[in-house]
C-alpha positions as CSV (number, residue, x, y, z in Angstrom):
1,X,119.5,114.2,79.3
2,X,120.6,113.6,83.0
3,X,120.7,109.5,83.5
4,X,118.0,108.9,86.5
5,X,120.4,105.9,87.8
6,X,123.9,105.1,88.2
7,X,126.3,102.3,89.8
8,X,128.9,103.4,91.9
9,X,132.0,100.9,92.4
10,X,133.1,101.9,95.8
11,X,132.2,101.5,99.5
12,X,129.9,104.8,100.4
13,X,131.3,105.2,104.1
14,X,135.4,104.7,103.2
15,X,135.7,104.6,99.5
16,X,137.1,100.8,99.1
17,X,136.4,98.8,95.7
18,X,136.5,95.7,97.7
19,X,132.2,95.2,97.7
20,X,130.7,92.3,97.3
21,X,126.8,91.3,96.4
22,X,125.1,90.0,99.1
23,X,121.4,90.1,98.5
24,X,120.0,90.4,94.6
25,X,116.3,92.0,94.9
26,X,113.7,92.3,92.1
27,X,114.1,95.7,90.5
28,X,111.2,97.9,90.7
29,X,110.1,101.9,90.5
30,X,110.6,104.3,93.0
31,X,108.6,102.7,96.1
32,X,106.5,105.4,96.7
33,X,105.4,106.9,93.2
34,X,102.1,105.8,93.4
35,X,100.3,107.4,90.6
36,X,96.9,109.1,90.0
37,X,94.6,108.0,87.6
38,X,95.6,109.7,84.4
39,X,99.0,108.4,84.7
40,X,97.9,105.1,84.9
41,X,98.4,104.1,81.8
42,X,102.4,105.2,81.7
43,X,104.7,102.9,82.2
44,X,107.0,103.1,85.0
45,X,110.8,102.8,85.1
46,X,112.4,99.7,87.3
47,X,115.6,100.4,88.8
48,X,118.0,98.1,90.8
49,X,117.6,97.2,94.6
50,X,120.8,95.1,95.1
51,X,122.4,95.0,98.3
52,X,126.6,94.9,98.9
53,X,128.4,94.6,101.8
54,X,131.6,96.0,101.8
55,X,134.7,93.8,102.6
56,X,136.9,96.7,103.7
57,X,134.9,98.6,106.6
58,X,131.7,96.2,106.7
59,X,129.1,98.8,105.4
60,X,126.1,97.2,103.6
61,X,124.6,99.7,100.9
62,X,122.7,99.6,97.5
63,X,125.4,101.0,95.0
64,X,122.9,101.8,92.1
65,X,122.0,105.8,93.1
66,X,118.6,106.8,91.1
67,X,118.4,110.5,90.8
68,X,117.1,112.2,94.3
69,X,115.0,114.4,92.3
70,X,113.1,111.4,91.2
71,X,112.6,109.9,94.6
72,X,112.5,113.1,96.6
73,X,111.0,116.0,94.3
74,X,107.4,115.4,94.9
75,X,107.4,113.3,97.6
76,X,103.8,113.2,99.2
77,X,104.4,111.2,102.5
78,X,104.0,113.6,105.4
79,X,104.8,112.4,109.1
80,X,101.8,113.9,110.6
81,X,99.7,111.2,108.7
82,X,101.2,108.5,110.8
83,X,99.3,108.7,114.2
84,X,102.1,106.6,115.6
85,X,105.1,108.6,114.7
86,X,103.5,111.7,115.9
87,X,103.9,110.3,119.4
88,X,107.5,109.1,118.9
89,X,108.7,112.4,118.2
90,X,106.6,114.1,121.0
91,X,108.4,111.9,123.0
92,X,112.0,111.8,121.1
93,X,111.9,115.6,121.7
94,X,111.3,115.8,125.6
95,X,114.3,112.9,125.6
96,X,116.9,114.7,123.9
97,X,116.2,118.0,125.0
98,X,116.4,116.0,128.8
99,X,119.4,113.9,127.8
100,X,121.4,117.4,126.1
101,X,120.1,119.4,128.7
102,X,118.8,122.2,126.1
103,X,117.4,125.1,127.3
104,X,114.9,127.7,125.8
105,X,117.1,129.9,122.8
106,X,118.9,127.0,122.1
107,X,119.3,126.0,118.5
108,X,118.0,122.9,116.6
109,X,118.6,122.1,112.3
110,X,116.5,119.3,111.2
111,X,117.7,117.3,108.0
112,X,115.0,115.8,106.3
113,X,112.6,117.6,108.8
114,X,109.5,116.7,106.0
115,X,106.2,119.0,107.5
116,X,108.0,120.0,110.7
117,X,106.3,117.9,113.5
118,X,109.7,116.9,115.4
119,X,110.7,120.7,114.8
120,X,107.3,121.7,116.1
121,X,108.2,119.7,119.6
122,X,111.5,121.3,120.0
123,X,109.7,124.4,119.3
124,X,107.3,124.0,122.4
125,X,110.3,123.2,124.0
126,X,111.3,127.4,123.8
127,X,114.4,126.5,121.0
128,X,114.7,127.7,118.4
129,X,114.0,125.5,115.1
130,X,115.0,125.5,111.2
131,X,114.2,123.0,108.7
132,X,115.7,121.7,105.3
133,X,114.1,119.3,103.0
134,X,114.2,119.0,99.4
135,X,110.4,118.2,98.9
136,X,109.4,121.8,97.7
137,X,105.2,121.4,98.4
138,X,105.8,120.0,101.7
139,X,108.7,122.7,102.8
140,X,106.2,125.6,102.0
141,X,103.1,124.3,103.8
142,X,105.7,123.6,106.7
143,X,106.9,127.3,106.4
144,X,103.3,128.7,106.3
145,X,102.6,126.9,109.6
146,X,105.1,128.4,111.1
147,X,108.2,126.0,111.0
148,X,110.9,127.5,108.7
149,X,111.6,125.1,106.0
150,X,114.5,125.6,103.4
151,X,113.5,123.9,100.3
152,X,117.0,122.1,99.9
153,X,118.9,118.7,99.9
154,X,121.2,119.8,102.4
155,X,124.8,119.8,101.8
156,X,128.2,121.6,102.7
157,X,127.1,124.4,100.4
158,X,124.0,124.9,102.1
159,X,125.7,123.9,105.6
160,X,128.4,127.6,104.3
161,X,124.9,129.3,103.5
162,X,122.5,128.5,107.0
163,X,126.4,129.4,108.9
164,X,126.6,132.4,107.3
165,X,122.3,133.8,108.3
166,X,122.4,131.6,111.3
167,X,125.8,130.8,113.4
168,X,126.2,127.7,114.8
169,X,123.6,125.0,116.6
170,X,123.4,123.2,119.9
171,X,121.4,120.1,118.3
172,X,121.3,119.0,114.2
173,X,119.0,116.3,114.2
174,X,118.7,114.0,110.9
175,X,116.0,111.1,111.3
176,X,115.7,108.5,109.2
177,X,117.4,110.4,106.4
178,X,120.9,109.6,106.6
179,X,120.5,106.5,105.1
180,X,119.1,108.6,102.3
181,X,122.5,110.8,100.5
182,X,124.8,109.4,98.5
183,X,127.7,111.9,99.6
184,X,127.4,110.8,103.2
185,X,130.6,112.5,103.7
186,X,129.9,115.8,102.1
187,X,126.7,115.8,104.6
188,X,128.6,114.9,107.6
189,X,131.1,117.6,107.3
190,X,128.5,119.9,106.7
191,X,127.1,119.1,109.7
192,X,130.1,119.0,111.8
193,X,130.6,122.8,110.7
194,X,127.5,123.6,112.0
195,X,127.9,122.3,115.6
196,X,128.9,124.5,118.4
197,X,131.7,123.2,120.1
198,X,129.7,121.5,122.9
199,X,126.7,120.9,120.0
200,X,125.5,117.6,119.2
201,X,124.3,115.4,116.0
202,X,121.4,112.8,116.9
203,X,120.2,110.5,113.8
204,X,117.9,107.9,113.8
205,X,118.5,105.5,111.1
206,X,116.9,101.6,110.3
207,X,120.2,99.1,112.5
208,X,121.2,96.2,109.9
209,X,121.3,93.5,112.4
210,X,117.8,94.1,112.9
211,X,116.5,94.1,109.3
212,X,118.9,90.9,109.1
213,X,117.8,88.8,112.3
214,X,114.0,90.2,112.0
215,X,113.7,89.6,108.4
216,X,113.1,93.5,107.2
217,X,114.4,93.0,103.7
218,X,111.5,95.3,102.7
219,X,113.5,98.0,104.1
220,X,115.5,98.0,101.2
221,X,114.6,100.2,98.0
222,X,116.2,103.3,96.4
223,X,116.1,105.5,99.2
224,X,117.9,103.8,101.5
225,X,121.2,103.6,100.1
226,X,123.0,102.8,103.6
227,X,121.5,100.2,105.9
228,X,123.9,101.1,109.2
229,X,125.8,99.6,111.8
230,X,127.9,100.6,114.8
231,X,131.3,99.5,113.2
232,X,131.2,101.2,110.0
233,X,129.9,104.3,111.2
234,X,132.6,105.0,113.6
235,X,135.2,104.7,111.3
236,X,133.4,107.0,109.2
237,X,132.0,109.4,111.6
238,X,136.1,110.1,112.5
239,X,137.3,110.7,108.9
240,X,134.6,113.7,109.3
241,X,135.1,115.5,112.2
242,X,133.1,113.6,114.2
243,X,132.9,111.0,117.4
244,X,129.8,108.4,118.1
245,X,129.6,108.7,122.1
246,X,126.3,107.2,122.5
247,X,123.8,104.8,121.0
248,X,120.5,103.7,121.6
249,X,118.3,100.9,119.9
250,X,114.5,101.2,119.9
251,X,111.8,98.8,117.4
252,X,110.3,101.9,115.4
253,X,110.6,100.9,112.2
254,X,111.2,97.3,113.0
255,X,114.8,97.7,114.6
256,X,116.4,101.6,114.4
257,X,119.5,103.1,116.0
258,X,119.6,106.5,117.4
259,X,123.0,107.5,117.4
260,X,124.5,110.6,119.2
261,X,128.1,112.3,117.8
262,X,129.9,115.3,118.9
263,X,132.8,116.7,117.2
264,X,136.4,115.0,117.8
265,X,137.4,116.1,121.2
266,X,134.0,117.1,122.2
267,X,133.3,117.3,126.5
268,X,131.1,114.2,126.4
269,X,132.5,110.5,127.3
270,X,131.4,107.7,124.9
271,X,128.7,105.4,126.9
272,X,129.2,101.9,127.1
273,X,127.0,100.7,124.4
274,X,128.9,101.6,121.6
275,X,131.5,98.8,122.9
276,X,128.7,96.6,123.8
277,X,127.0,96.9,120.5
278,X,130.4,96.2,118.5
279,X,130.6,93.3,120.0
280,X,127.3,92.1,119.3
281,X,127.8,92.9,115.5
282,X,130.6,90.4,115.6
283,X,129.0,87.8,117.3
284,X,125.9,87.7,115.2
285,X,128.5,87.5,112.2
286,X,127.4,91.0,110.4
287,X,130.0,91.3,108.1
288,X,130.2,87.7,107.2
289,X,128.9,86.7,103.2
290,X,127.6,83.5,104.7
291,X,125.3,85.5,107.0
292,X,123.7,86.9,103.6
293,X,123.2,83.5,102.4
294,X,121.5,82.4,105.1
295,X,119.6,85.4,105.2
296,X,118.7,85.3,101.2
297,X,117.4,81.7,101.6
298,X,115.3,82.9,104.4
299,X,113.8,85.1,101.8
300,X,113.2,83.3,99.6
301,X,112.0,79.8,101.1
302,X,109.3,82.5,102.1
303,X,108.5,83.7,98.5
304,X,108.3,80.2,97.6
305,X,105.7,79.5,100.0
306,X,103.5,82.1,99.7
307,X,102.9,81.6,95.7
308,X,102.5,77.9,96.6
309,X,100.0,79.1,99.1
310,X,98.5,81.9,96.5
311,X,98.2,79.0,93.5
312,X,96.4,76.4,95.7
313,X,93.8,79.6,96.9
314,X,93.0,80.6,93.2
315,X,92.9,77.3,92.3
316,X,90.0,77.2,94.3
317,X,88.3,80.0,92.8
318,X,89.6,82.5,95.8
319,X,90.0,86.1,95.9
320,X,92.9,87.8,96.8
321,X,93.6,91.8,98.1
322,X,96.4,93.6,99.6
323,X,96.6,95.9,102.6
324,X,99.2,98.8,102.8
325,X,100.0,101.0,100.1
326,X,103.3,101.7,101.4
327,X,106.9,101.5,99.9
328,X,108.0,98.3,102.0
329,X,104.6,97.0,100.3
330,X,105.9,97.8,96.4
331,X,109.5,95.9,98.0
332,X,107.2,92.8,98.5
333,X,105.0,93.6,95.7
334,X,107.4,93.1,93.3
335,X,110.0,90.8,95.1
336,X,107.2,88.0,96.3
337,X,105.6,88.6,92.4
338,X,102.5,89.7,93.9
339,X,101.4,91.9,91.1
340,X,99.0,90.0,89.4
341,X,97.1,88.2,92.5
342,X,95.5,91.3,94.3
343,X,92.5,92.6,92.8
344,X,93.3,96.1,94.8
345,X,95.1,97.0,97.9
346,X,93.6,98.6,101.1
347,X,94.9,102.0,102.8
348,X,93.7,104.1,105.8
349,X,96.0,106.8,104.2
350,X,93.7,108.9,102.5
351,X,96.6,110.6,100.1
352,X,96.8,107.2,98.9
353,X,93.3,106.4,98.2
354,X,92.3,106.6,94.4
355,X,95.7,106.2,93.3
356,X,97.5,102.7,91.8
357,X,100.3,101.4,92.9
358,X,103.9,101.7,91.7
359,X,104.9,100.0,88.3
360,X,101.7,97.4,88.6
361,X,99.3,99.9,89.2
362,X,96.8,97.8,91.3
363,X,93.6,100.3,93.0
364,X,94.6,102.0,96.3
365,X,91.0,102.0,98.1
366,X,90.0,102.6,101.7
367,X,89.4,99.8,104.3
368,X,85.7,100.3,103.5
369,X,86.5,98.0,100.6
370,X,87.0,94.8,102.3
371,X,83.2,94.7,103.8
372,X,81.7,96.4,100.4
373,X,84.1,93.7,97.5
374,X,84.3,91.1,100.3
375,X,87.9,89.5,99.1
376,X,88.2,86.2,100.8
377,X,92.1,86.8,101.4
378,X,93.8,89.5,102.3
379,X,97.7,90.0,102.3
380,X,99.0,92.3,105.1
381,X,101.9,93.6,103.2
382,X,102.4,96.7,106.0
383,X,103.2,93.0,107.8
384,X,105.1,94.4,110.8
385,X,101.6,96.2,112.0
386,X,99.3,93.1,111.6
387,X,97.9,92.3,114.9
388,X,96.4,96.6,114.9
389,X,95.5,95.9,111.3
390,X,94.0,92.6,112.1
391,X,92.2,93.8,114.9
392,X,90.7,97.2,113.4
393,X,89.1,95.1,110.6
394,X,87.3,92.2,113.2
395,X,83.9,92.7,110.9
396,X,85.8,91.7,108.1
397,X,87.3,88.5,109.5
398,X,83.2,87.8,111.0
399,X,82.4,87.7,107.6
400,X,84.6,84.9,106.6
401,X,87.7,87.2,105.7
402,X,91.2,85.9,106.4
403,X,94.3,87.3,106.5
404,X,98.1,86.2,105.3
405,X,100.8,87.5,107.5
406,X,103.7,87.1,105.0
407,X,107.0,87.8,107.6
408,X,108.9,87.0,109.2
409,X,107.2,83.6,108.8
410,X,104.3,83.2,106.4
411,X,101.0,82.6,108.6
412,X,97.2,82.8,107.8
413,X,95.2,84.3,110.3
C-alpha cells in the first residue's frame, strides 16, 4: 500500500541537507477534508505541519510530503465561491494582459487553474486558454463550461504532451499553486519548455516575510510545502531555465508575491524591485533561526492567552462557536486546541454547510445559527476578514453576541 506521507531530508529549491526546524506545529488532517455526515464517525489521519528553513539557500518549507492524491483528488473548494477572488482575477487578467501587452490569439496555460475563472478573463480578453488541474470533478464541470481543463498534476511529462497538441505559450500562469509540488524543479522545467522565446511565467504565491511579520502561521498545512521569498527563488528559478525580472507584492491572502520570469536571456530587463526586495529580506533577518524564535513565541504567548481567556469564559457557564470553516481555521483549530470549546462553527460557504470539520468533526452550519443557538462567544477563526465578518452579523452582536479576534493579537470585540 502506497505510504500517504513522507519526510524528505533535503532543501526543495537547491537540494542541500543543511535544514533546520524552525517552527513545530500541531499535526492535524488534511485542512480541508471536511467530511459529510456518514463519515463522521471515521477517524481521521494527522500528519506533520513542521516548518524548516534551509541553511544553504534560505528556503523555508514543510519537509513531510502527504500524498497529493489525498489533498488534491477530491478537492471541493472552487474559486468562484469566493466573491472576493472573483474580482482579483478580473482585475489580475486586464493587468497582465496590459503589463505583457498580449493580444487576441495569444496563448495562456493555467496551473492549478481549479473551475477556470482566471482562464475565463483571459478568455474575454480574445486568447486563447487551456487548463490543468488534478481535481477530476472540478476539471470536467470547468471543461463543460467551456474552459478546457486537463485533469492532471502538471509535470514535464504532461509539459512533452500539451507541446506536442499545442506548441508553445505567450503566458503560463500558476497562482497560488506553486507552493503546492514537491518536484518544484520538474514543474519549472516543464514550464520553461513551454514558453515562447519572448513568453512569460507569472505566479502568485503566499511571501514569507509577510506570514512572518503579520503573524500568518495558519498559512502553513500540507499543501503548502514552500512558503517563498525573493532570494531563494532566484537561485532556483536559474538552475531551471529561468530569470525573475519582476515582482510585485499585493495583501490577498494576507501578504502574496506575484512574480514574473522569462527564460534565461529573455528581451525583458529585471525591474528594480527584485533588488529592492532582497534587501529587505536581509534586513528584516529572514533567514536568521532567531527570527523563528521570536516568531514561535509570538505564537504561542497567543495560544496561551486565548485558552486562559476560553477557561475563565466557561467557567462562567459561557458558550462558545467558531466562524470559518476554512483550512487556516483547521491550522488554528488544532494548533490553539480549539477542538473541544466550539459547540459548531459558522460558514456562508454553502458546500461547507452540513458537513464537520476535519479530524474534530465539530457541525459546519450557516450564519443563520448564531441568531437561532445564540452562542455568547464567537471565535473568528477566518481572523484576517473580521471587521466584514463582524459587520455582516451586527444583529448578532445587538443581541449580546461577542466576538474574539484571535491574530495577530488576541482581542474581543
Amino acid at each position: 500500500m502506497e505510504s500517504l506521507v513522507y519526510h524528505r531530508k533535503t532543501c526543495r529549491l537547491c537540494d542541500s541537507p543543511d535544514v533546520d526546524r524552525v517552527l513545530k506545529l500541531t499535526p492535524c488532517p488534511p485542512v480541508d477534508a471536511f467530511v459529510p455526515e456518514s463519515l463522521r464517525d471515521q477517524k481521521q489521519e494527522v500528519f506533520p505541519m513542521d516548518l524548516y528553513l534551509c541553511r544553504t539557500c534560505g528556503h523555508a518549507q514543510l519537509l513531510d510530503v502527504v500524498s497529493p492524491k489525498l489533498l488534491f483528488g477530491s478537492y471541493i473548494y472552487t474559486t468562484s465561491s469566493s466573491p472576493g477572488l472573483v474580482e482579483y482575477f478580473k482585475t489580475y487578467a486586464s493587468r497582465v494582459c496590459d503589463q505583457l501587452s498580449l493580444t487576441p490569439g495569444g496563448t495562456v496555460l493555467d496551473i492549478g487553474s481549479n473551475d477556470g475563472t482566471l482562464l475565463s478573463f483571459f478568455k474575454s480578453h480574445g486568447l486563447r486558454v487551456l487548463g490543468v488541474d488534478p481535481a477530476r470533478e472540478i476539471a470536467g464541470t470547468a471543461t463543460a463550461a467551456g474552459i478546457e481543463t486537463l485533469p492532471e498534476f502538471f509535470d514535464s511529462e504532461i509539459a512533452k504532451r500539451v507541446r506536442s497538441d499545442r506548441g508553445l505559450f505567450n503566458l503560463i500562469t500558476a497562482n497560488n499553486v506553486f507552493a503546492h509540488s514537491d518536484a518544484l524543479g520538474d514543474m519549472a522545467e516543464g514550464v520553461c519548455s513551454l514558453l515562447k522565446p519572448d513568453g512569460v511565467f507569472v505566479f502568485e504565491v503566499s511571501y514569507l516575510l509577510d506570514m512572518v511579520e503579520n503573524m500568518v502561521f495558519d498559512f502553513i498545512y500540507h499543501e503548502h510545502l514552500s512558503h517563498h521569498s525573493i532570494k531563494p527563488l532566484q537561485t532556483f528559478m536559474r538552475r531551471h531555465g529561468l530569470d525573475l525580472f519582476s515582482v510585485e507584492r499585493t495583501q490577498s491572502k494576507g501578504g502574496t508575491i506575484r512574480c514574473f520570469a522569462q527564460r534565461v536571456g529573455g528581451p525583458r530587463s529585471v525591474s528594480p524591485t527584485v533588488s529592492q526586495l532582497l534587501k529587505l529580506e536581509e534586513d528584516f533577518g529572514l533567514y536568521r533561526l532567531d527570527t523563528y524564535r521570536a516568531y514561535t513565541a509570538k505564537i504561542e504567548e497567543v495560544k496561551r492567552q486565548l485558552q486562559e481567556l476560553l477557561k475563565g469564559l466557561r467557567s462562567q457557564g459561557c458558550t462558545v462557536a467558531g466562524y470559518g470553516a476554512s483550512a487556516t481555521g483547521t491550522v488554528l483549530t488544532y494548533h490553539f486546541e480549539l477542538g473541544d470549546q466550539m459547540l459548531f462553527i459558522v460558514d456562508d460557504n454553502p458546500v461547507r454547510q452540513s458537513r464537520f470539520s476535519p479530524g474534530h468533526h465539530i457541525p459546519i452550519l450557516s450564519s443563520r445559527a448564531l441568531m437561532e443557538r445564540r452562542p455568547d462567544y464567537v471565535i473568528i477563526l477566518a481572523w484576517r476578514f473580521a471587521d466584514m465578518i463582524i459587520a455582516k452579523n451586527e444583529a448578532y452582536q445587538r443581541q449580546g453576541g461577542r466576538f474574539i479576534v484571535p491574530l495577530p493579537t488576541l482581542k474581543v470585540v
